[in-house]
Every structure is written in C-alpha cells, then in structure tokens.
N, C-alpha and C positions, 0 to 999 in steps of 0.2 A: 464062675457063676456071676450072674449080673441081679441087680435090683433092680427094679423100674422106680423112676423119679415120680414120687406122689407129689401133684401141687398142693397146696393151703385151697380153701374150696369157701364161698359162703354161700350159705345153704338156708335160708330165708333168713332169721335171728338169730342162726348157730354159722360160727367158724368150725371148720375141720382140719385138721392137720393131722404129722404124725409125729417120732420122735425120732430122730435121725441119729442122735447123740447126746450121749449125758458130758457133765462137765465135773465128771468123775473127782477132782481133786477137791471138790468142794461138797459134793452130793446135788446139786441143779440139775434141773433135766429142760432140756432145752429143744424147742420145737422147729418145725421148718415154718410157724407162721410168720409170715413176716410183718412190717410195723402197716405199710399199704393196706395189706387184706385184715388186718386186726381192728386198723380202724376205722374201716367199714362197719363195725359194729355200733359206732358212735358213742365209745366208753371214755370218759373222762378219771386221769388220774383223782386216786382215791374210790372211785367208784366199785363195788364188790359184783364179782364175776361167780357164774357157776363154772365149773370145771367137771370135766370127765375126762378119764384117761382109761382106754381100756386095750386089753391083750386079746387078741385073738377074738375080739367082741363082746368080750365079759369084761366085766366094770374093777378094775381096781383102784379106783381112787373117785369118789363123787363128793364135792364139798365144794363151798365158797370160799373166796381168796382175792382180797383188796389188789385193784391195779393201782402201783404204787412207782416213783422214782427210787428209792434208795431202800437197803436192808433197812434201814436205822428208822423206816417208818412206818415201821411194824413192832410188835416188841417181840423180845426176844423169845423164841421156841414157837413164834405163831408163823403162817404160813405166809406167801407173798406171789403173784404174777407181775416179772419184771419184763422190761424190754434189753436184750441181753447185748454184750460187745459186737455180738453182728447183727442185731436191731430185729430181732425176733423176740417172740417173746418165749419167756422159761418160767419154771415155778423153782421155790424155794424157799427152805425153815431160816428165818434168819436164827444165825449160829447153831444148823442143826444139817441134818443129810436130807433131802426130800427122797431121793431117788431110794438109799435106802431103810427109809422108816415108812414106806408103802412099797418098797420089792417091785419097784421098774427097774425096766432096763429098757436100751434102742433097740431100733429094727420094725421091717417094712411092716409087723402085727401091731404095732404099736401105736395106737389112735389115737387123738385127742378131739374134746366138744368141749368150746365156749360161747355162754350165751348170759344173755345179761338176766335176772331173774327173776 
C-alpha cells in the first residue's frame, strides 16, 4: 500500500497540512508544514494562532495556541505551536502529552488548519 504525498497548501489566510507523525516519546504531534509555507502567514513569534486539527473532517481539537521558540515560554500544562528539529511546525503541552490529551494520531485522514484570528 502506498500513501500519496499531501503538500502544506495556503489557502487565502489559512495553512493546511496534515500529520504525518507524532513524536510519540514526548506526546508532539508534528506536521508536514514546513517553516517557508508557515510563514506565508506572516506570524510573528509570540503571536496566538487558531488551530484545527481534524480526522476524517470532523474537528477534534479547535483552540488557540502562542507561536513560540522554547517549551519554557509558555507555562507549564498550557499549550504551545513550535517549529520543530526538522523546521516544521508541531503543537505541544509543555510537560504534558498533546497527541494524547486530544486522541490524535498520524496518517493521510489527518488535517490540520492555521490561521491567525
């Protein structure tokens, strides 16, 4: 079985992507957008992002979430959109599971929408 390679997409004010893989040892869930098509959005660190993430086109995660450099600039248990070791971007609790305290997982059903609010 093969998957077809979805690009990162911008789509007037919204990025699209998908999740290809979580970074399971941590709970991250990490996207294929990458940092070029992210910032085409013209979000400046610190700045608060809407996010969707949805399975199969239903919504399971809608909420805002600081684009930030480091865990440490958020507090702890709040949410964060970072740019991740291969310069995509990922969400994450600092010192908490993202992936599972919302019940994501990867794979080609797996959407994501960022758009500034």
């Amino acid at each position: 079985m093969t998957i077809d390679y979805q690009k990162p997409e911008v789509a007037g004010d919204v990025v699209r992507g998908n999740i290809p893989i979580l970074d399971v040892q941590f709970g991250n869930v990490w996207t294929n957008i990458d940092r070029a098509t992210f910032e085409r959005l013209g979000v400046a660190k610190g700045e608060v992002l809407e996010v969707r993430i949805l399975s199969a086109d239903e919504p399971v995660f809608e909420g805002t979430m600081p684009y930030v450099s480091t865990f440490g600039d958020v507090p702890e248990g709040k949410t964060l959109l970072y740019l991740n070791s291969v310069d995509n971007v990922a969400f994450a609790i600092n010192w908490g599971n993202f992936a599972e305290a919302h019940r994501i997982a990867s794979g080609p059903e797996w959407r994501v929408e960022l758009a500034k609010p």
